[in-house]
MISEDO-564576 format. One record per residue: x, y, z negated of N, C-alpha, C in turn. Coordinates in pm, whole numbers, plus 50000, padded with zeros to 5 digits. Each point is the difference from the previous one (the first is absolute). Layout:
BEGIN
XYZXYZXYZ;...
REM end
This chain:
BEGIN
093033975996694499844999550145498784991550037;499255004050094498744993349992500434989550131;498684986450019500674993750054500164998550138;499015010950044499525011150155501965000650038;500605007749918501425005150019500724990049981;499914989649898501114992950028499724986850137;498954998750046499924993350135500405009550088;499775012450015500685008150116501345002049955;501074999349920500915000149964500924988150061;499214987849992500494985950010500194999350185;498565009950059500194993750121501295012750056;499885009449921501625009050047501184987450006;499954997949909501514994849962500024988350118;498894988950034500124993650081500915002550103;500125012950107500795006450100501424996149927;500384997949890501534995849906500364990250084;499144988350032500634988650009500604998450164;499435007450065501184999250106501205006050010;500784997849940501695004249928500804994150116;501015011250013501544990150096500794994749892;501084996850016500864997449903500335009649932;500495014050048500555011549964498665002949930;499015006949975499005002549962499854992449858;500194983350012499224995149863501324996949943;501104999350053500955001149905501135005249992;500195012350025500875013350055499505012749932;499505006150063498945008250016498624997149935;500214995749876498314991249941499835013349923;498564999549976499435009049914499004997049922;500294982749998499694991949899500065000249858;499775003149918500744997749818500724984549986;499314994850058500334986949935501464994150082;500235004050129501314994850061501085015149926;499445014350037500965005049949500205000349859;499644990149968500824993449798500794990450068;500044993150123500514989249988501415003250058;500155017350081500855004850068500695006549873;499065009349927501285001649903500894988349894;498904985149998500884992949907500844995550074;500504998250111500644993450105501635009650033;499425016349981500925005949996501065003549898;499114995949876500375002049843501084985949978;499004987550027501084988550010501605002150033;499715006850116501284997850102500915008949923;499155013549954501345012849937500214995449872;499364986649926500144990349891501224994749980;500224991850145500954994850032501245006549947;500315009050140501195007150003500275010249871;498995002949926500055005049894501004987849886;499124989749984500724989649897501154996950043;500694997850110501224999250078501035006449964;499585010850001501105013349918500304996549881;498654996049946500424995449827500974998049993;499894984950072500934988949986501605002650043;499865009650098501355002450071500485011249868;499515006049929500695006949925500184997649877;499334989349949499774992149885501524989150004;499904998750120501484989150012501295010249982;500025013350033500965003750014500315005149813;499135001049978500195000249832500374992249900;499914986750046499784989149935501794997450033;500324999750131501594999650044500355010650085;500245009749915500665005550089501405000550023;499645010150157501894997550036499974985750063;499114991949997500304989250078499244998850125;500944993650080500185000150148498134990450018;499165001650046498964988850015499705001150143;500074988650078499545001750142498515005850036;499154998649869498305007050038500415012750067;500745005749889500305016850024500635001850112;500574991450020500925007650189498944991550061;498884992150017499414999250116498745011650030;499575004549864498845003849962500405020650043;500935000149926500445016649958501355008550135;500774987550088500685002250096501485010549941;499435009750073501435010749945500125006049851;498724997449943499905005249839500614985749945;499894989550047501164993349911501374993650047;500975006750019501094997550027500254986849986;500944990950048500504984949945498704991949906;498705002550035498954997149866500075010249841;500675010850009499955009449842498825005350036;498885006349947499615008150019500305017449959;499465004550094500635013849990498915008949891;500695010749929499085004549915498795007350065;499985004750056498825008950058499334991350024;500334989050088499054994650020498794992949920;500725000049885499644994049890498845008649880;500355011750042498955007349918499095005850180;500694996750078498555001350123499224988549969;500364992149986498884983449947499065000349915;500175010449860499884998549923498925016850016;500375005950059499245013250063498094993550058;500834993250138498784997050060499494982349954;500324992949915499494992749929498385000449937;500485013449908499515005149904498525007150081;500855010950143498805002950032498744991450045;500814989850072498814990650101499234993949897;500474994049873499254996549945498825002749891;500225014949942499525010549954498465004150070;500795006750171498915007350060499574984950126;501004994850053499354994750106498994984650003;500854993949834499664989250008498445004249883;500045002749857499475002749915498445009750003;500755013050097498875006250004499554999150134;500624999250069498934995650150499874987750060;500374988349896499814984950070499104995049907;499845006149875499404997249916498695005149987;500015015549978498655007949984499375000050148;500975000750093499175001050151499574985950047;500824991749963499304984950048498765001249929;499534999049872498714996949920499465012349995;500135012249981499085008850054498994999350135;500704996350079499564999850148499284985950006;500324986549925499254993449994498764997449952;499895006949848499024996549889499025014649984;500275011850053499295010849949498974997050116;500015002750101498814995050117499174986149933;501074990350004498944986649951499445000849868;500495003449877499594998349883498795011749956;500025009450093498945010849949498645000150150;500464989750047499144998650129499675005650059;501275003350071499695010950160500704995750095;499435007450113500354994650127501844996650041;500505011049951501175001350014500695015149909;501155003350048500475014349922499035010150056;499985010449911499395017150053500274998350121;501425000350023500325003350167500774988750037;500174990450080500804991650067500855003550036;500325016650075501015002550054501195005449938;499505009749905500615007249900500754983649956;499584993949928500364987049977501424989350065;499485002350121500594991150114502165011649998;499075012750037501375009349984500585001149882;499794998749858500414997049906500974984349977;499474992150072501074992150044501234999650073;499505007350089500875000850110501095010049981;500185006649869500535012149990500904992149868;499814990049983500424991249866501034993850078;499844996950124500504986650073500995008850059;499785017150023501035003050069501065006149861;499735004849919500775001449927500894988249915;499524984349995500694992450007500974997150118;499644999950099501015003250156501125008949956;499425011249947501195008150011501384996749883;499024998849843501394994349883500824989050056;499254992650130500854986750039500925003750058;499855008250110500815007550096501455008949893;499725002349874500945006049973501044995849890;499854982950043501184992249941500915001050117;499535005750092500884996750142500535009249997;500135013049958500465012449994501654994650010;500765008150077501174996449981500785005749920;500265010949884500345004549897499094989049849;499104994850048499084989749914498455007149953;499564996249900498844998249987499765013149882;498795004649955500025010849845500914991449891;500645005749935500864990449912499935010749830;498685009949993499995007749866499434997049943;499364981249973498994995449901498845004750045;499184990449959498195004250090499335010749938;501145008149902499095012649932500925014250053;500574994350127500845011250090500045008249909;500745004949912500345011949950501035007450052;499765014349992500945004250133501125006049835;501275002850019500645001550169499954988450080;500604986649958499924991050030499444995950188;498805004349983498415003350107500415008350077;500385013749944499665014150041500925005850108;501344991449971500835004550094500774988850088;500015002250082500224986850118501635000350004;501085007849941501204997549954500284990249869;498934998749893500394992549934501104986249948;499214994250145499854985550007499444995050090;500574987250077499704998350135498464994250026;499674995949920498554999949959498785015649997;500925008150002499405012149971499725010550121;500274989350123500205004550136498534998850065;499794995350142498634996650032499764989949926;500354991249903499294987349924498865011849932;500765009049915499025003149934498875009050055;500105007050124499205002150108498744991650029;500904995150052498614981250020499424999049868;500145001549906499634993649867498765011450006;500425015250002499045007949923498545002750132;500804995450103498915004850123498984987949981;500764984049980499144986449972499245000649892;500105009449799499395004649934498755006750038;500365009550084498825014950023499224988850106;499984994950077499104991750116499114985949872;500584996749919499744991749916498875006849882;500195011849971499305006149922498685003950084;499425005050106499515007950099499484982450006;500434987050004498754989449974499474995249895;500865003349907499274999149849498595008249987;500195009650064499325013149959498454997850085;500424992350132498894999650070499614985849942;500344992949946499334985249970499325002849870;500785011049929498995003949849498755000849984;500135012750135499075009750045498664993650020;500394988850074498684988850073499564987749926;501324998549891499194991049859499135006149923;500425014249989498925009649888498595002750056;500465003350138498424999950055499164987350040;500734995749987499084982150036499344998349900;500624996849850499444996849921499155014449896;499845007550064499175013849952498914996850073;499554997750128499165003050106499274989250069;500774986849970499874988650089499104987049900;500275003949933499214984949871498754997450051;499514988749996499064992150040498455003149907;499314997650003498685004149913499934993949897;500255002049880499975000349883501484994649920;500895001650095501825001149938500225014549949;499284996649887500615015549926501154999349930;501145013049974501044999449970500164991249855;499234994449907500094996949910499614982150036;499774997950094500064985550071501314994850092;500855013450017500624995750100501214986649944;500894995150061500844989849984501065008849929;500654995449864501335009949953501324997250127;499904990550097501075007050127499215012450112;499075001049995499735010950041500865016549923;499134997349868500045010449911501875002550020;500524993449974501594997650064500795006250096;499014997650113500635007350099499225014150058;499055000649911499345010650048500975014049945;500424994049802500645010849980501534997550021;500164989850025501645002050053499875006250153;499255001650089500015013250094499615008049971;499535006849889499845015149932501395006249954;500574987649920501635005949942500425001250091;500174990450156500875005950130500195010450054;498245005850011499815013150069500435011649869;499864996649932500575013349877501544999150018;500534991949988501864998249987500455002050076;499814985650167500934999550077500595018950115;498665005849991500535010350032501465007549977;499914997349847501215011949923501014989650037;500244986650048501334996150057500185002850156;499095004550027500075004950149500565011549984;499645010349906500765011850037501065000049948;500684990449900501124998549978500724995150115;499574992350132500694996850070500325007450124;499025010849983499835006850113501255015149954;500115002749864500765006149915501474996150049;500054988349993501244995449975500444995850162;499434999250096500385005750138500495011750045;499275010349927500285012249997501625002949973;499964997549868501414997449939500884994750088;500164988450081500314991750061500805006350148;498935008450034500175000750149499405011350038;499775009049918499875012750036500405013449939;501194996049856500615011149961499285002949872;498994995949929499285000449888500635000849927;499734998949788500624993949919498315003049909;499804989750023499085001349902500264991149848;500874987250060500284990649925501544999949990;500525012350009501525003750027500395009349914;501004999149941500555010749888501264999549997;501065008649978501454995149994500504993450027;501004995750152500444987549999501274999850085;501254991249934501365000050053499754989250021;500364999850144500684986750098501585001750034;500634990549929501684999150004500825013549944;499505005549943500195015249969499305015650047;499564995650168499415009150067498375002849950;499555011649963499005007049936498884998050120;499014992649956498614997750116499115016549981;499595004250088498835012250020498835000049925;499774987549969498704995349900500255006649865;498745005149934499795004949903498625005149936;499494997549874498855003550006498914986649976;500374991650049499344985249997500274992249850;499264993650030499874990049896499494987750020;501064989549971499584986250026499064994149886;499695005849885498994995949935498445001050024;500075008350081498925005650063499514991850128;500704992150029499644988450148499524988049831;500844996949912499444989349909498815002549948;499325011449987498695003549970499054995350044;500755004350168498714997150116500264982650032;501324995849994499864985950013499144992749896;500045001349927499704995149851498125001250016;499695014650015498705001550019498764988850063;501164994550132499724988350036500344986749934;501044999949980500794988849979499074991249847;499625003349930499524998549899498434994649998;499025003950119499104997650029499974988050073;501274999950108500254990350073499814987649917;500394995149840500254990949975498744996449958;498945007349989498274995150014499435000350139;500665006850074499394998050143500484987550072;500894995949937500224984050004499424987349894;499385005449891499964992449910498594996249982;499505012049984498364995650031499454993250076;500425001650137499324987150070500454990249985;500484996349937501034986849942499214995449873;499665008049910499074995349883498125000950032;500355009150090498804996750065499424986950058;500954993850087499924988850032499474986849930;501185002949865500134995149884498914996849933;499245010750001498794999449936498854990850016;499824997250175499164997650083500204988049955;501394994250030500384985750017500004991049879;499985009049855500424990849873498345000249939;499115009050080498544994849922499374992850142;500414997350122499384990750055500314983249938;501475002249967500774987649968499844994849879;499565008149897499704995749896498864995650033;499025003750009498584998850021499255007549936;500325012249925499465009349890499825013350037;498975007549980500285012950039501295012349933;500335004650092501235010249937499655003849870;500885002349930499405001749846500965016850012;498715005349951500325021750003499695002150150;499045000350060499865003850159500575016149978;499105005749903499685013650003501595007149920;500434993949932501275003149944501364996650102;499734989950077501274995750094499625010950123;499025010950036499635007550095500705016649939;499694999349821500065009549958501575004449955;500664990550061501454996849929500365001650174;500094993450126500305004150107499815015850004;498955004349916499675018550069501335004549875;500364993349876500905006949925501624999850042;500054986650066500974999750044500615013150112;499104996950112499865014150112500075012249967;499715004149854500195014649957501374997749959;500634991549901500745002849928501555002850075;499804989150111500944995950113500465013750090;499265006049966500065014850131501115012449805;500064992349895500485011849906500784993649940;501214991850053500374989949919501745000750085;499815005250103501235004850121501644999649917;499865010049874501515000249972500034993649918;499754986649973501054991349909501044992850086;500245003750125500444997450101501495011449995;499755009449957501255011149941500255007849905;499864988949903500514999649843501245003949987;501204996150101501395003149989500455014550128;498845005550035500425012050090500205012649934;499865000149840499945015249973498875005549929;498854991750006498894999749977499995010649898;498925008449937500075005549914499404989949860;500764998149862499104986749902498765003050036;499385011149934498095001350008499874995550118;500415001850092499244991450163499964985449982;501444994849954500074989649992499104992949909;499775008749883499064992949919498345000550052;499525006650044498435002050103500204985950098;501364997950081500184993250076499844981649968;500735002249829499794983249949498644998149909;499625010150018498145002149942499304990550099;499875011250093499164993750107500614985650061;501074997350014500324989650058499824983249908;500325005849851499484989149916498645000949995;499365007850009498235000050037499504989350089;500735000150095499464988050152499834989649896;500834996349960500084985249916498844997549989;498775007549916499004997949982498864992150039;499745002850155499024996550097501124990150084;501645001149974500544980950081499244993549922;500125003149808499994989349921498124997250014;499225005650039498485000350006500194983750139;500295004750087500244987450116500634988149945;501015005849944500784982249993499444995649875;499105002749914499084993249883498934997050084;499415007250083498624995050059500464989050137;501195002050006500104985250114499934989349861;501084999949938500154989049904498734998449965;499055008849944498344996549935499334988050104;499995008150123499344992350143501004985849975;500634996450005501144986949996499184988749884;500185011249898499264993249875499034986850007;500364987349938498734992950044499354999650132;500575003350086499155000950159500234983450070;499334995850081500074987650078500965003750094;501675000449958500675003950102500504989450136;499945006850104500654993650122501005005850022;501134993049973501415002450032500254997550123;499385007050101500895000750167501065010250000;501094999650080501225009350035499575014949981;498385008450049500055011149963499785004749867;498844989449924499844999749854501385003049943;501124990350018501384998449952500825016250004;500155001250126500445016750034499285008149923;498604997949958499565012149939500304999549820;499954987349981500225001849872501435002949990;501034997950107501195001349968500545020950035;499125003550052499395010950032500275008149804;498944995149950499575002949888501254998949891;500864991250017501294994849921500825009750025;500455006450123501015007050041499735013350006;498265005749981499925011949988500225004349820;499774988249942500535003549838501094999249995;500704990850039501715001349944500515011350104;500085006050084500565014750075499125007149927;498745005749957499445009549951500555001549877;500334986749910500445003949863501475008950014;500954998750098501355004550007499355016150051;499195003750053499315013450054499905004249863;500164995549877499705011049878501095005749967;501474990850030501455006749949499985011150120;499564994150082500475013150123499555011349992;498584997149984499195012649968500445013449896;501044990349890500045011249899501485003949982;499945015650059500815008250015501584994649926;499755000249869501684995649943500104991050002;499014986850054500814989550030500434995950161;499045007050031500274999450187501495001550019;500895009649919501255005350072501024992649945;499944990049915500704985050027499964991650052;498954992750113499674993750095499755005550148;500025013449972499745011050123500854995250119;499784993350149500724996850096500964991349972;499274988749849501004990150065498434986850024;501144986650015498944988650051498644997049911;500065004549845498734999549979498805003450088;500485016150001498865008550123499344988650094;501154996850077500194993050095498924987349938;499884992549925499414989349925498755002050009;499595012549928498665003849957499375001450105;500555005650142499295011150085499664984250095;500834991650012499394991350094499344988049909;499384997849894499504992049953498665011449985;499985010149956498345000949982499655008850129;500975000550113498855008650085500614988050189;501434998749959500474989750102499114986049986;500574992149906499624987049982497964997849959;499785008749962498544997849994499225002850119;500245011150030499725005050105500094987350128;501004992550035500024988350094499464992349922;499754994649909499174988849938498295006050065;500075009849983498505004850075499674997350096;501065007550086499944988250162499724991650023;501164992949930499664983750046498884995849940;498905005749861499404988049962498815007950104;500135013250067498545006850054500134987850162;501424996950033500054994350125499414985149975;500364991349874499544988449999498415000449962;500025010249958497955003749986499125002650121;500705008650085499045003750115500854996850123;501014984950005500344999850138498744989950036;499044996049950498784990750075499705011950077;499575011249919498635010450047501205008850170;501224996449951501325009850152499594990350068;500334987550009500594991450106499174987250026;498844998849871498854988150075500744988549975;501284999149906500624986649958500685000449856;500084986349954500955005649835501204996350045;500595005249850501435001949995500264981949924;500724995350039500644987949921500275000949848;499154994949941500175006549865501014993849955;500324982249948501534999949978501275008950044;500055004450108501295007450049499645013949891;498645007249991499805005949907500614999849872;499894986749936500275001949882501625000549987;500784995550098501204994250029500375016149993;499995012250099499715013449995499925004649809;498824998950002499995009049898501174995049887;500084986649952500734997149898501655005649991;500284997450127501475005650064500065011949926;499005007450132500495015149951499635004749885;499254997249922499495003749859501604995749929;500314988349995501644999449930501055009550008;499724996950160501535008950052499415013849991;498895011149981500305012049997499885004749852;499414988349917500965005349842501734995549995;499964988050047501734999550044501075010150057;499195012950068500465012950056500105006149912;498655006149925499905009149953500364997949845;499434990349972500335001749829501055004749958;501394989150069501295006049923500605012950032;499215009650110500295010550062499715013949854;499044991449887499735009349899501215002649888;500744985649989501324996049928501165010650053;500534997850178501035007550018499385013550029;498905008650012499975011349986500065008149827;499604990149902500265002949873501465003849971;500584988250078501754999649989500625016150055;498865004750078500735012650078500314998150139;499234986650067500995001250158499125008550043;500845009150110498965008950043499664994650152;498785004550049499424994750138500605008150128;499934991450142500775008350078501224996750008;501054993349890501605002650060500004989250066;501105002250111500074988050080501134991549959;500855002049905500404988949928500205004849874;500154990649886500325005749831501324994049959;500824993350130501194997349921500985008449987;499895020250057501145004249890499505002749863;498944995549948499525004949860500094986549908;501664995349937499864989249895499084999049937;499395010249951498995002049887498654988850057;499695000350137498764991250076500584983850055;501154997749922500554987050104499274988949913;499894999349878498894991349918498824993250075;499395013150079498875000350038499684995550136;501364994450090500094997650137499364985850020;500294988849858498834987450029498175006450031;499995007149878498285004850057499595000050092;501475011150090499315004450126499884988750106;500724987249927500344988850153498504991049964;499794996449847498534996550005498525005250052;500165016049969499315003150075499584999650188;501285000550057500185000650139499734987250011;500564988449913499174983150037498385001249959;499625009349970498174997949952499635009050133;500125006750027500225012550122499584989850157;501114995750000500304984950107498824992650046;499944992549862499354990249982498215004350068;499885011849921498545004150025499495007450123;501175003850056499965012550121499454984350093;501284989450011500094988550116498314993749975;499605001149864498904989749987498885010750063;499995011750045498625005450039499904993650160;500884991550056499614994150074499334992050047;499904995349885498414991349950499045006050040;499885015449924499135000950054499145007650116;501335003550102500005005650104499204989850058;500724985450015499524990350070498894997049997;499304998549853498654994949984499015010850076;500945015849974498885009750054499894996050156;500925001350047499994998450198499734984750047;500364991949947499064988350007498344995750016;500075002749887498375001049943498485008350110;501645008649985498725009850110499414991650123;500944989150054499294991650110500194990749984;500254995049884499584982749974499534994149878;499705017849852499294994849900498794995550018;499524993249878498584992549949499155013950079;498654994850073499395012150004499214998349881;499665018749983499445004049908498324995550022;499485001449859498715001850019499535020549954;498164993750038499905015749936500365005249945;500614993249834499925009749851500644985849929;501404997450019500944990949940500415002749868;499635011049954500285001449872498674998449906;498875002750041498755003849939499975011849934;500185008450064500205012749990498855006450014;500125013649919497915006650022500035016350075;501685001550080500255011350039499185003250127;499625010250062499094998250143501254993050144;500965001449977501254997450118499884985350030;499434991449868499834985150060498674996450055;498885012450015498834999550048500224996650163;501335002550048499985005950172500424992450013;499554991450125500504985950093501705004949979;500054987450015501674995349972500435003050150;499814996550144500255005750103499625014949985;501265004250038500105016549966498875011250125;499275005149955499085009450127500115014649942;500325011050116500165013649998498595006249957;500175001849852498495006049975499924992749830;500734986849965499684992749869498894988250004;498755007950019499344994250004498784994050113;499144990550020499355001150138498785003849924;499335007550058498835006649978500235007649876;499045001149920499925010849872501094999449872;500505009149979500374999449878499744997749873;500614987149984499434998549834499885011649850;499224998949978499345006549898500574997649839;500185008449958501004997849823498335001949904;500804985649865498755003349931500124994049852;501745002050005500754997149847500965003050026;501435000349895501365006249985500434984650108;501445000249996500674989250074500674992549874;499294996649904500824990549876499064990349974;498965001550059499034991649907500684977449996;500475000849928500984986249994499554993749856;499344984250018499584993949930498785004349925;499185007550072498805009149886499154988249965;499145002449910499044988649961498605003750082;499604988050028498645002950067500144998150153;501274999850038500554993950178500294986749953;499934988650114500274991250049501944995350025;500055013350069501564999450059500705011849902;501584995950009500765011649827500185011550144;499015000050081500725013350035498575007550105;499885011049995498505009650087501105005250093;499965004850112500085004750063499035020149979;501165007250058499175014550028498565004050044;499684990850096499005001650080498934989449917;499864990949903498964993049968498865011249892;498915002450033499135010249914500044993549816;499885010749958499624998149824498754989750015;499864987049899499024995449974499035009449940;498664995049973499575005249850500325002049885;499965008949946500695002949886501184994649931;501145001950128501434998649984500615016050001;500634996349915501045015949988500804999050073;500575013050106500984997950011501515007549914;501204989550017501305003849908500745008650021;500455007149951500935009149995500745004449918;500854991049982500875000449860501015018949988;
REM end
């Protein structure tokens, strides 16, 4: 961009600053506030998401017992304080979803997408602001609506967050299976329709928008991150749309697509012809991608944060880029190890634990090249450093349990019980929020113009790093044992009464860690108006996002856009003064530049 355009650019944007309230923070078409609207919204469906945990985590731990939480919290679903079963796999329904789709992939990828792809590749803002702005707003209403349908008075979807119909399909089921699951699939399809538009405007930003001389082989690996974790969106999230749009059909207009044979109390249903394996296809199609469309920007993050913190450049730039593009293929062919126990034909199954033990490959390429970067580096252990390396801990121990799963004859001894359960929230749950939090303690200077309290930080991370191997670990023990996931109690099965201390230690690690994120609720909403203010570039960081005044202006930057004229690693090189260059400082004389 020459610098004719970016002064007429600058004096456009000027007309920005006369904003109402509604305008600059409603209605913004800002990048940088709408990250701060989706982390704000993600927080909150955080909340009520971990809440459920806990409320259903207790009922496991004792059940059958009377607890006053449950009759203040649950009303007519818990009688005298019991909780009632439905309600109990409705908890455990929309738990799963909020934190999956609402908290993971749109509090996560849409907060730092919307923050870092404009700033880090130096442009004004997204392709389109508006497209943008409605991509929010279509997030915020489809969170409105899953909220609205705990209120349902038959209750909430109660068929597990992988709705498999019948379960889904027919609104006689189960009282969950009424408008809850209505609300659920209409709050899905409005939720997808903003995925789709926020993809849409990450792919073209960072195709079209890069600054003069940010070529793709310079860019930041959280770029590279989210550029292709909105490529897998726009390829996938579709095929769960038409599964949902399918399964309305079914629902409420006489269909059977996902319907085949079926006696209710003896009486013969009209359905025929359907097949519920055929909705697991299309769920799965997604479902499977989902756990990189959450994960990548999470190691993406990762990336950024453990070679600023070390002080070293990323070690494999070109291999940790070439392993994100392997991951993204493999992730879209990897769908049925997910229905190993449906019937599968073996040869499928075996193509299926091919490709799926394949991924391993390009995890194991990342989590050696974080550890390399770690290696000997001048580390600074602040709270996000901590999250990320703890990031790195929890994507190996859940990835290593991803190899029993993966392979067909051993999957169908652990198949739907708490192992699953173990694996699935340690390498795509528990890492995945370690991303968060360490991307929030990294770039809340560059959100909010203040830091985060770093003691309360460390107080944060140490907690929950205990307590969510305190969850999960022994969750690998009683799924070995055979408990299976889902029942809402195991005391008619003697065979699991051994196993009822586990479940009460676990629900005390559960407790412990859910109450302690209050920490760091506080430090977050605090801080925001009474942390340390920030300076320019508190980390010494060489990304372009700490180039832009710390008072936030519609546009990034005042006057011209800075100019790229090395990768974003250059950390501790010989021949600088300071262990760290910045993007924008030119090549000396006969300095190379790196590119590992």
């Amino acid at each position: 961009m020459s610098a004719h355009a970016d002064t007429h650019d600058h004096e456009d944007h000027g007309h920005h600053h006369k904003e109402t309230f509604v305008t600059k923070y409603i209605f913004s078409m800002d990048h940088k506030m709408i990250a701060k609207q989706y982390l704000v919204t993600g927080t909150i469906m955080g909340v009520i998401g971990v809440l459920m945990s806990l409320l259903f985590r207790m009922q496991i731990a004792w059940p059958e017992e009377p607890n006053v939480l449950f009759e203040a919290l649950l009303g007519k679903w818990a009688p005298d304080g019991v909780m009632d079963a439905d309600i109990y796999l409705a908890l455990v329904t929309i738990h799963g979803t909020i934190m999956v789709f609402f908290v993971l992939t749109a509090g996560l990828s849409g907060t730092f997408s919307n923050l870092l792809i404009p700033l880090q590749i130096g442009a004004r803002d997204m392709a389109s602001g508006f497209l943008n702005m409605i991509s929010y707003w279509l997030f915020f209403l489809s969170s409105v609506f899953m909220i609205i349908s705990l209120f349902v008075e038959a209750g909430p979807a109660a068929a597990g967050w992988t709705i498999y119909p019948p379960l889904s399909a027919l609104p006689l089921a189960q009282g969950g299976s009424g408008a809850g699951m209505t609300l659920w699939l209409v709050s899905m399809a409005i939720f997808i329709a903003s995925s789709l538009l926020g993809s849409l405007n990450y792919i073209v930003t960072v195709l079209n928008l890069r600054t003069k001389g940010m070529t793709m082989t310079r860019l930041p690996l959280t770029i590279w991150a989210f550029f292709v974790t909105a490529i897998i969106g726009v390829v996938s999230f579709p095929v769960l749309l038409s599964a949902a749009l399918l399964l309305i059909m079914d629902r409420s207009f006489g269909t059977s697509f996902f319907l085949s044979d079926i006696f209710i109390q003896g009486e013969v249903l009209h359905y025929q012809g359907g097949s519920p394996v055929l909705f697991e296809h299309l769920f799965w199609f997604l479902g499977h991608p989902e756990v990189y469309i959450v994960l990548l920007p999470a190691l993406g993050i990762t990336s950024e944060i453990i070679a600023t913190n070390s002080r070293k450049p990323i070690f494999g730039y070109r291999a940790m880029i070439a392993s994100i593009l392997a991951i993204a293929f493999l992730s879209t062919i990897v769908w049925g190890h997910h229905m190993f126990v449906s019937g599968m034909n073996p040869f499928l199954g075996s193509v299926f634990t091919f490709t799926t033990l394949l991924i391993a490959i390009p995890s194991a390429v990342k989590a050696f090249n974080y550890i390399t970067t770690l290696w000997k580096g001048n580390l600074q252990m602040n709270p996000a450093m901590l999250f990320s390396i703890g990031l790195v801990s929890t994507f190996i121990t859940g990835g290593l349990t991803g190899i029993i799963l993966g392979d067909s004859a051993l999957d169908i001894n652990v198949h739907d019980t708490y192992f699953v359960v173990a694996h699935f929230h340690l390498v795509m749950g528990i890492s995945a929020l370690y991303g968060m939090f360490a991307g929030i303690y990294h770039w809340y200077p560059k959100m909010f113009g203040r830091m985060l309290n770093k003691n309360l930080g460390y107080v944060h991370f140490w907690v929950t790093a205990i307590c969510a191997y305190g969850v999960f670990f022994p969750m690998h023990f009683i799924g070995m044992a055979g408990l299976p996931r889902r029942y809402y109690t195991n005391s008619n099965f003697p065979l699991f009464d051994d196993l009822s201390n586990v479940n009460v230690i676990i629900t005390i690690f559960a407790l412990i860690g859910g109450v302690f994120q209050i920490v760091f609720l506080w430090n977050f909403f605090y801080s925001m108006f009474y942390g340390k203010k920030a300076t320019q570039n508190p980390w010494k960081s060489n990304t372009l996002e700490w180039t832009t005044p710390v008072e936030h202006m519609h546009g990034n930057w005042p006057g011209e856009i800075p100019h790229v004229h090395r990768w974003a690693y250059d950390y501790s090189k010989p021949g600088h003064d300071e262990d760290y260059v910045p993007q924008t400082v030119p090549l000396k004389d006969g300095e190379e530049e790196l590119q590992h």
